[in-house]
C-alpha positions in Angstrom: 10.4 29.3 -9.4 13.9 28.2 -10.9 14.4 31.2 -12.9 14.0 33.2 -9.3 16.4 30.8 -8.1 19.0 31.5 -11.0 18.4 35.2 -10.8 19.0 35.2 -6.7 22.0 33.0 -6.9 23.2 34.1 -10.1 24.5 30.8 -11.8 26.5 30.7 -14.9 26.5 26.5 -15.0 23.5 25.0 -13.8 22.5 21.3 -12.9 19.1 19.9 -13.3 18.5 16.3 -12.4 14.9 14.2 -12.4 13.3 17.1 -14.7 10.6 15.0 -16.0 10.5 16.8 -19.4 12.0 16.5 -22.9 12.0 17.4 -26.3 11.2 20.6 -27.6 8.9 21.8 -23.9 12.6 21.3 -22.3 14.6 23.8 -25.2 11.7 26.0 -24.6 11.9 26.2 -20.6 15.7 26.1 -20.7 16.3 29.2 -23.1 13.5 31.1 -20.2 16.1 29.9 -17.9 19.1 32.4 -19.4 21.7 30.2 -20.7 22.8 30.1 -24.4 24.2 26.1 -24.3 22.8 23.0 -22.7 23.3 19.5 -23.0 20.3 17.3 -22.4 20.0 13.4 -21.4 16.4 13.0 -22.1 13.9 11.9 -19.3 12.4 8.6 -20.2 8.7 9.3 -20.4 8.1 11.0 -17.5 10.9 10.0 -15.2 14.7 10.6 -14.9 16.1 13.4 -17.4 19.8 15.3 -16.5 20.3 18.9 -17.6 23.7 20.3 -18.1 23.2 24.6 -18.9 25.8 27.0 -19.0 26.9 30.4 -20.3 29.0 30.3 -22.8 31.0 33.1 -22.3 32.0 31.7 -18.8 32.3 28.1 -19.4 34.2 26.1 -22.1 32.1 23.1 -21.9 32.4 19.5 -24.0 30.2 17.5 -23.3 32.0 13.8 -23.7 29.4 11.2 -23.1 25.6 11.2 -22.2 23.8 8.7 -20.9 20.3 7.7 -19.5 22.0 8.3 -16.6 24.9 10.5 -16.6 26.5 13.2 -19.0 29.9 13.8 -18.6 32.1 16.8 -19.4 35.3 18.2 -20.0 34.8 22.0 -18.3 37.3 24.8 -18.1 36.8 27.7 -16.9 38.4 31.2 -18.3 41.7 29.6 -19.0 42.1 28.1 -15.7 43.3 24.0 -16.3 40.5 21.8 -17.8 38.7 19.1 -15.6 36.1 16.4 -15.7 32.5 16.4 -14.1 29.6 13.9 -14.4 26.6 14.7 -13.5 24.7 11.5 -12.2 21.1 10.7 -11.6 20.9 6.7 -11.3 17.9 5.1 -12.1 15.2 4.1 -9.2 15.5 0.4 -10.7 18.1 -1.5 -9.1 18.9 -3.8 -12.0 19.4 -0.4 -14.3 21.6 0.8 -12.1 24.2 -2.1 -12.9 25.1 0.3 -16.6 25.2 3.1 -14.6 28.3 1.8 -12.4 30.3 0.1 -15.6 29.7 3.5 -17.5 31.7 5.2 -14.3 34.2 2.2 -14.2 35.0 2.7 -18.5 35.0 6.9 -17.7 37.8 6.5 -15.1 39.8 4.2 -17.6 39.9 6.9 -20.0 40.7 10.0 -18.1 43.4 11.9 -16.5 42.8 14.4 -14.3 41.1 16.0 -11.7 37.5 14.1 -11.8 33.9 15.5 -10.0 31.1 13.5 -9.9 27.2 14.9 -7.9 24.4 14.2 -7.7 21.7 11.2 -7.1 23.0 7.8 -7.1 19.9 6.5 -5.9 21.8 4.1 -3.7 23.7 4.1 -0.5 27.2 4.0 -0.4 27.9 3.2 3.3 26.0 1.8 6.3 26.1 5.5 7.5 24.0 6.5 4.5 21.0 4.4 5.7 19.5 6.2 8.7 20.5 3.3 11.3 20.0 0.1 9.8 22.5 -2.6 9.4 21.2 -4.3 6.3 23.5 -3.3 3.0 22.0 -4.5 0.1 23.7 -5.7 -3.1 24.0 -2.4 -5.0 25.7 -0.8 -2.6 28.3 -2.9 -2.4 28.1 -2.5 -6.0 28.1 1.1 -5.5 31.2 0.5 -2.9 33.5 -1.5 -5.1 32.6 1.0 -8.0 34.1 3.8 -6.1 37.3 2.0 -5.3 37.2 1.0 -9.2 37.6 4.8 -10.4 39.7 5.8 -6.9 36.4 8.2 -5.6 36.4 10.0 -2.1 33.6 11.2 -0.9 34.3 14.9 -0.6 31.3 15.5 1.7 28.3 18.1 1.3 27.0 20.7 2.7 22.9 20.8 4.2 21.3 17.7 5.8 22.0 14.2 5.2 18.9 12.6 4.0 15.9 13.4 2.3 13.6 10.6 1.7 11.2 10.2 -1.2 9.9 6.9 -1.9 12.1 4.9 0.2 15.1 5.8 -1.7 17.9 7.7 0.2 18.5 11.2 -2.1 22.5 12.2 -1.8 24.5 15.0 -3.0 28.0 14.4 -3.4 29.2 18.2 -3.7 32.2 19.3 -3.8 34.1 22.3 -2.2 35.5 25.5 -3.9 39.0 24.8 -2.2 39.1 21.7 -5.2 37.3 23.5 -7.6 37.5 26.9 -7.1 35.9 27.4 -9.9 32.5 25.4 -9.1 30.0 26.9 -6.3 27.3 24.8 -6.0 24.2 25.4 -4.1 22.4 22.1 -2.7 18.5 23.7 -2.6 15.9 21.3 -1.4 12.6 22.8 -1.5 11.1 21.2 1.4 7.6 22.3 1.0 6.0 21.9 -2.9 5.9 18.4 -4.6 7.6 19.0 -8.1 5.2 19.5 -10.9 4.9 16.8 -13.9 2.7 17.2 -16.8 -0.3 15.3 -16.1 -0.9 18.0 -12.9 -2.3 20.7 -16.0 -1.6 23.5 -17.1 -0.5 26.2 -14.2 -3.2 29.1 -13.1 -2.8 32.0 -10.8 -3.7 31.4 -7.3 -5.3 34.1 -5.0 -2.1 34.4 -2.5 -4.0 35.6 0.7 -6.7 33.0 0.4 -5.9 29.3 1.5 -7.7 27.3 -1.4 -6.5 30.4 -4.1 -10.2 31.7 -4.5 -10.8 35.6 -4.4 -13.0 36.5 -1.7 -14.1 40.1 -1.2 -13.2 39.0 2.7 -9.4 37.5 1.6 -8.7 41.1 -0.3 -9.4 43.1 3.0 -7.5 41.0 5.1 -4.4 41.3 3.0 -5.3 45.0 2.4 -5.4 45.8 6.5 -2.5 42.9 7.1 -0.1 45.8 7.3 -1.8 47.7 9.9 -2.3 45.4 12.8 -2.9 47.9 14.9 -6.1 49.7 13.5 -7.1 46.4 12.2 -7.1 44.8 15.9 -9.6 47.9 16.9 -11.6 46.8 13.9 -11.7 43.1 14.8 -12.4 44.1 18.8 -15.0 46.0 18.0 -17.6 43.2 16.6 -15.9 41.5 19.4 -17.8 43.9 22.0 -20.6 42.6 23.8 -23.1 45.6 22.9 -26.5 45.6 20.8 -25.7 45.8 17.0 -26.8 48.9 16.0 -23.8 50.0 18.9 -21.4 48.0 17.0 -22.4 49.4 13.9 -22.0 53.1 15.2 -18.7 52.4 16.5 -17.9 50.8 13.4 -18.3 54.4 11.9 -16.4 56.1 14.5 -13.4 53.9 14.5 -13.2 54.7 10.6 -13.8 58.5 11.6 -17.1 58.2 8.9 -19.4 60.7 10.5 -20.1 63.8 8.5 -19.5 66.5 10.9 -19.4 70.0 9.8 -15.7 69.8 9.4 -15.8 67.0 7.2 -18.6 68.6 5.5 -16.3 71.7 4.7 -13.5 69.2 3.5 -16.0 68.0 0.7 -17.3 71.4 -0.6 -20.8 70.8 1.3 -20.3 73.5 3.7 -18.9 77.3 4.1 -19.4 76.7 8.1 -17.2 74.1 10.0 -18.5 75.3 13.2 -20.3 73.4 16.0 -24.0 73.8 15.6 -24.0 73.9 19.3 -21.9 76.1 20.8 -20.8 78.0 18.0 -17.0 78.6 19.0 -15.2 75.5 17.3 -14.7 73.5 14.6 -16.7 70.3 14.4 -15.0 67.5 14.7 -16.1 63.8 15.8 -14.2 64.4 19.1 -15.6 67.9 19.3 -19.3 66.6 18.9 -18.6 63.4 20.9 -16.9 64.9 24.0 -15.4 68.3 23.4 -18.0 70.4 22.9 -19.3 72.3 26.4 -22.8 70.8 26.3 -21.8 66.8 25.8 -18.8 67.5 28.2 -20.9 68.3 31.1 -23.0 65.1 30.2 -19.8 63.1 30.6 -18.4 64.9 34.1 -22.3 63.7 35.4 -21.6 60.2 34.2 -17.9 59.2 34.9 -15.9 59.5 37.8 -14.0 62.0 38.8 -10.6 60.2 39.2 -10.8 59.5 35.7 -11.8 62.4 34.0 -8.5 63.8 33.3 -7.2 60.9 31.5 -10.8 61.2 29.6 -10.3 64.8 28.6 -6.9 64.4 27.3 -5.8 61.5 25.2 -6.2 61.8 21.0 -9.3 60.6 19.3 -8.2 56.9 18.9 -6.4 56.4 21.8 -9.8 57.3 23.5 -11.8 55.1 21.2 -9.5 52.5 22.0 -8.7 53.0 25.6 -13.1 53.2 26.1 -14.4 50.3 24.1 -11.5 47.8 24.0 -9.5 48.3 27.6 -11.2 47.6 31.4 -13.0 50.9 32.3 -15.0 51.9 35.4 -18.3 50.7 35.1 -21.6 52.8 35.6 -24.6 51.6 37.9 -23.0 48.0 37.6 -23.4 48.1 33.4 -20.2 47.4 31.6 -18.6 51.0 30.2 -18.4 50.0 26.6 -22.3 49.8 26.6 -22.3 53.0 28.8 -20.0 54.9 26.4 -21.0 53.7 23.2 -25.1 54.4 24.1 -23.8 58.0 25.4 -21.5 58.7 22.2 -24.8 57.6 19.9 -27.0 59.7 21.8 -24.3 62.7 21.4 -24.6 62.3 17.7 -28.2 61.6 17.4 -29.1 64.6 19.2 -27.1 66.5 17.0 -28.7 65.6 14.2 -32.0 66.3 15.7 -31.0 70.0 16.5 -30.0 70.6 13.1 -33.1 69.1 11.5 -35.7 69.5 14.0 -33.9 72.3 15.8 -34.9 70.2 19.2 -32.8 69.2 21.8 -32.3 67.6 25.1 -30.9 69.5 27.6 -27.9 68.2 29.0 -29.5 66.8 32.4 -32.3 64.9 30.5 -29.4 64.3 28.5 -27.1 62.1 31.3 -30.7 60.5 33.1 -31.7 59.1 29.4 -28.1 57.6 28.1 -27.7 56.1 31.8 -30.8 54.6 31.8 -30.9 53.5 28.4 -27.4 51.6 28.8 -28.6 50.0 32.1 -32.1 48.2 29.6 -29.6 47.9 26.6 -26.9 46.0 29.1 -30.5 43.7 30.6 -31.4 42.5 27.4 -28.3 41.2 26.7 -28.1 39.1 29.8 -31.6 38.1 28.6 -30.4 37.2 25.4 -27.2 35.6 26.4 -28.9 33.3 29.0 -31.6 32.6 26.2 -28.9 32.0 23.8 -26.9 29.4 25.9 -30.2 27.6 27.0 -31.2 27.4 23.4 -27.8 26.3 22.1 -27.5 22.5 22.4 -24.6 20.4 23.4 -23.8 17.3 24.6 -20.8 15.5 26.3 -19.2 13.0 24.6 -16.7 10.1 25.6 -13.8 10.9 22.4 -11.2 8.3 22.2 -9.3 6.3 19.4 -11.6 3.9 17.7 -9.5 0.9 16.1 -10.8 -0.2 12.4 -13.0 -3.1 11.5 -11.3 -6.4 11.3 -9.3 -6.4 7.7 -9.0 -2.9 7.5 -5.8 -0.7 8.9 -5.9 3.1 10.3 -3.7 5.5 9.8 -3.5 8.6 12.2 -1.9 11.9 10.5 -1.2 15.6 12.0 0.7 18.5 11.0 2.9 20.8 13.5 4.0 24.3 12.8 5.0 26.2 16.0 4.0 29.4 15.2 3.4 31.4 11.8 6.4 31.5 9.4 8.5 28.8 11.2 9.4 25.3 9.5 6.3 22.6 10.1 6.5 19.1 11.0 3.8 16.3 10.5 3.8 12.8 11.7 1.6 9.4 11.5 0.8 6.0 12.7 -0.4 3.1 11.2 -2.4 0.6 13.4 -4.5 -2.7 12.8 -7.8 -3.5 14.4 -6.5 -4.6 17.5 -4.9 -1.2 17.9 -1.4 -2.7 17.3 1.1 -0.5 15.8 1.8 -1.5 12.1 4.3 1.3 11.3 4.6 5.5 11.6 6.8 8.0 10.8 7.7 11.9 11.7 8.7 14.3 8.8 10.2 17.8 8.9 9.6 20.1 6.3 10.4 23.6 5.2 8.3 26.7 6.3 4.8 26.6 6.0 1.0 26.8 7.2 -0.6 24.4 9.4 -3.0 23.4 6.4 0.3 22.7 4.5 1.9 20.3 7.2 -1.6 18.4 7.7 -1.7 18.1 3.7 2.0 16.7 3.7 1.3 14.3 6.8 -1.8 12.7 4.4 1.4 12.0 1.6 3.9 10.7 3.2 1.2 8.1 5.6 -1.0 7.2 2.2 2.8 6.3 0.6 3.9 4.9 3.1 0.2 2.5 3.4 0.8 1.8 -0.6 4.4 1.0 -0.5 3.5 -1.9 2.5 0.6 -2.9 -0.1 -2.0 -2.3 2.5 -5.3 -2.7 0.3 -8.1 -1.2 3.0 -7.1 2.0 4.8 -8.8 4.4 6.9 -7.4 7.7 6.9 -8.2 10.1 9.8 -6.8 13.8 10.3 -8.0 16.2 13.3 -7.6 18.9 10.5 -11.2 19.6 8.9 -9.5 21.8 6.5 -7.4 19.7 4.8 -9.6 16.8 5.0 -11.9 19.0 3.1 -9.7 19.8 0.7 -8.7 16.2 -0.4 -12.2 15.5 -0.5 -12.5 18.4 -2.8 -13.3 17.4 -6.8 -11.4 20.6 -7.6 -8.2 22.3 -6.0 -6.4 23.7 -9.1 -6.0 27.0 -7.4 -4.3 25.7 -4.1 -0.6 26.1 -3.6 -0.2 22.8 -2.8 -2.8 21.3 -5.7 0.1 19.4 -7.3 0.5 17.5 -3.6 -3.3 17.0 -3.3 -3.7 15.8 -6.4 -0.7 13.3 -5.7 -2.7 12.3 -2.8 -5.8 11.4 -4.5 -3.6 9.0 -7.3 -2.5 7.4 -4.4 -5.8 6.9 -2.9 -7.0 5.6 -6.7 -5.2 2.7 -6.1 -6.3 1.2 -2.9 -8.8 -1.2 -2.9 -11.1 0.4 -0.2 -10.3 3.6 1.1 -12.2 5.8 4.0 -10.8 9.8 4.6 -12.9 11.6 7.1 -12.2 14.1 10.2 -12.2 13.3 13.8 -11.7 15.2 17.0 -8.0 16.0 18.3 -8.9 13.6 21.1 -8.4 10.6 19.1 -5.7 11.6 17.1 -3.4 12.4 20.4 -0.4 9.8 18.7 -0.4 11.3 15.7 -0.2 14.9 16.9 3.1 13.5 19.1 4.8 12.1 16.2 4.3 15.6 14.8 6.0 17.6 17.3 8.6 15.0 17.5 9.5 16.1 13.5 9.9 19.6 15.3 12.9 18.3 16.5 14.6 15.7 14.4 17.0 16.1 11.1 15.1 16.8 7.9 13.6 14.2 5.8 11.2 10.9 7.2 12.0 9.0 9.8 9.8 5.8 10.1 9.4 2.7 12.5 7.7 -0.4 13.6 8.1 0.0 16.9 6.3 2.6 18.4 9.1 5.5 19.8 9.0 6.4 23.4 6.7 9.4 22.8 3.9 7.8 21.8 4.2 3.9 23.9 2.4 5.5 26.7 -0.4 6.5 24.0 -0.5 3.7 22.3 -1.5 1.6 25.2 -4.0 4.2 26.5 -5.6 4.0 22.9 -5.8 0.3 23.0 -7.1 0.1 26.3 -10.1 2.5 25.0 -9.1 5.7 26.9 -12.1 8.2 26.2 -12.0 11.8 26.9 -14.9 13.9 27.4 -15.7 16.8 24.8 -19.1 19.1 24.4 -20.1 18.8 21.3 -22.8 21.1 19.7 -25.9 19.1 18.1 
């Protein structure tokens, strides 16, 4: 994925923070990236790390200092005038943090020049930067006095504000071409995978069209027809069609133009004579045999009316396939046409074969009485069968409301949004105690993705969020059978989003009792709110105490014990 970034945006210096790797697996990956010098600050286990990567060609580049959690340089570019960038990823532990300031404070001293310093502090530097609350902790007047130490202004950046990950407020300090002309920086957030580390595994290929990555037969003819929606609609439609099977299967075969007429005979060397065995004047086509010919045509003028016979006679072989079985037709002695039309077409084709085989025939007025009659008993055992069907098919109602938890234990509510295929998703939860009072929740928006992928993100951010407020009993509930399926799963190395799922299941390792199991959409109405809401809020989490306006009204109605009735199948 990065070198696909680097090759789109075509970078000749190249900043890498948080990479998680080191050593010899970090050379490795960074020659596969394209540049020829690098300067490393080596990730601490399996946290923190700052890459520096250039071209050397480009980019004079002396690298002055490195640090746990900085590097800084001394870059010029071409012979344009030498300046100074540091490239910052502070630590996620406050006390760390204090080395990281009186690093910046000693660099200042030493330098003169223009100065740039990006990328994550890991602390907030005003009361702006903290998404509404008033609180300022001690590190960021830290932070604060540390920029009016080494004379810093905040240039500004360019993309949204915030993205939270853990509680801790992720900021780019970027800084425009009009300072650095030089220095194009692109500020990429990639919304919708959870960074690999090295206890995920080793990578494998994925089956793209299928959602859990396994190669189904059905997956690979999906994909292979997804380009031509409009013969695969016809396709879909017709097992759609309320006729007996061995109808569906014949207009399976006609809708892929698979009967061997005498034409298609000649096409495969089978046959000298394309001709009609009927009326020995024209080829032999399927429309020919199926309506064309003289002998079926007079079958069809006795069986349609006449107001519609000209459209009959003239449209192209699939727009009359698709104008007869899939769009509202006249229908014949009170039977639906599809059954009328498809029974006649079968008999067409049937009795064709019987001529050439058995040289026997019906004559054309047997012909019209028989395929009539036939679809009139053909469209009465259906009835029969559907009444027989619905009697025999067993469902209940059922009251389907939000259930709070046992005493002890919290429940947390989680849905995904995306408004339709290809646009950016959303997800949202709540957290709620036994007497149905709100604990905390939060709304997320997220980059493009599936459904599957927003309900999947919604279970991350809510199990975090439950293990960052040490909540030790938790029932998890998702109106999403999919993806509570797939957490449930002992396997999903083949997912796109395994590295997030598997994330999910280390956070479910360390609560003391855990529950995960589906429930309808009726009892998860708050949740589904919250995730709508994300639709239309800035990027990143947004969390609470207090339930928002949205949801109050819900919240109340769940607590009261609202119900909502729902047939469920037995």
């Amino acid at each position: 994925m990065l070198t696909d970034l680097y090759t789109k945006y075509k970078a000749t210096f190249c900043i890498l923070l948080e990479t998680h790797i080191s050593g010899k697996k970090a050379e490795l990956i960074i020659k596969k990236f394209g540049f020829d010098s690098w300067c490393v600050s080596e990730a601490e286990g399996f946290s923190g790390g700052i890459w520096c990567l250039w071209k050397k060609d480009l980019w004079n580049i002396k690298p002055i200092t490195i640090h746990r959690q900085l590097i800084h340089l001394e870059v010029q570019w071409n012979r344009e005038p030498p300046w100074f960038f540091t490239a910052i990823y502070g630590s996620p532990q406050v006390g760390n943090r204090n080395a990281l300031w009186d690093k910046l404070e000693d660099i200042a001293n030493s330098i003169s020049g223009p100065w740039c310093i990006g990328g994550d502090f890991n602390s907030t530097l005003t009361i702006n930067d903290t998404g509404g609350s008033s609180n300022l902790s001690l590190d960021t007047y830290k932070f604060q006095n540390c920029s009016n130490v080494c004379g810093l202004k905040d240039l500004g950046f360019s993309g949204p504000p915030f993205t939270w990950q853990r509680r801790n407020i992720k900021r780019g300090l970027t800084v425009f071409s009009a300072i650095f002309p030089s220095l194009i920086v692109f500020l990429i957030h990639l919304r919708t995978l959870k960074a690999p580390n090295a206890s995920t595994g080793e990578d494998c290929v994925s089956w793209a069209p299928a959602a859990d990555g396994n190669f189904s037969i059905r997956t690979a003819y999906d994909a292979f027809f997804k380009g031509n929606s409009e013969n695969s609609n016809i396709y879909k439609q017709v097992w759609k069609l309320k006729i007996p099977q061995r109808l569906k299967s014949f207009s399976w075969l006609l809708t892929h133009e698979a009967l061997l007429t005498n034409s298609k005979r000649k096409s495969r060397g089978l046959t000298e004579d394309s001709t009609c065995p009927r009326c020995h004047q024209f080829e032999e086509t399927i429309l020919h045999v199926l309506r064309d010919c003289p002998f079926i045509r007079k079958v069809w003028t006795s069986i349609i009316p006449r107001d519609y016979q000209d459209t009959f006679f003239s449209q192209s072989f699939h727009d009359w396939l698709r104008k007869n079985l899939l769009e509202a037709s006249p229908s014949v002695n009170g039977t639906p046409w599809p059954i009328t039309f498809t029974t006649t077409c079968n008999l067409a084709w049937k009795s064709r074969n019987e001529l050439i085989f058995s040289e026997d025939s019906l004559p054309n007025t047997q012909f019209s009485r028989i395929a009539v009659n036939l679809a009139d008993h053909y469209h009465f055992a259906l009835n029969l069968t559907e009444v027989s069907t619905k009697t025999l098919r067993l469902t209940r109602k059922e009251s389907i409301g939000w259930e709070p938890p046992e005493q002890g234990w919290l429940k947390l509510n989680v849905d995904g949004s995306v408004l339709h295929p290809g646009s950016r998703g959303a997800c949202g939860g709540i957290i709620r105690n036994w007497e149905g009072r709100v604990v905390a929740g939060f709304s997320m928006k997220i980059g493009k993705c599936t459904i599957t992928t927003a309900e999947i993100w919604g279970f991350y951010v809510g199990i975090k969020l439950a293990t960052e407020m040490r909540i030790s009993k938790l029932v998890v509930e998702s109106d999403s059978k999919c993806a509570v399926e797939l957490i449930q799963k002992t396997s999903v190395e083949k997912h796109s989003q395994s590295t997030l799922i598997r994330a999910i299941k280390e956070l479910l390792v360390g609560l003391e009792s855990v529950v995960v199991r589906h429930i309808y959409r009726e009892a998860n109405f708050c949740a589904d709110a919250l995730a709508k809401a994300g639709q239309e809020q800035e990027d990143g989490v947004h969390c609470f105490k207090l339930p928002p306006a949205m949801v109050a009204h819900q919240v109340l109605a769940d607590r009261s014990g609202m119900k909502f009735s729902r047939s469920v199948t037995l």
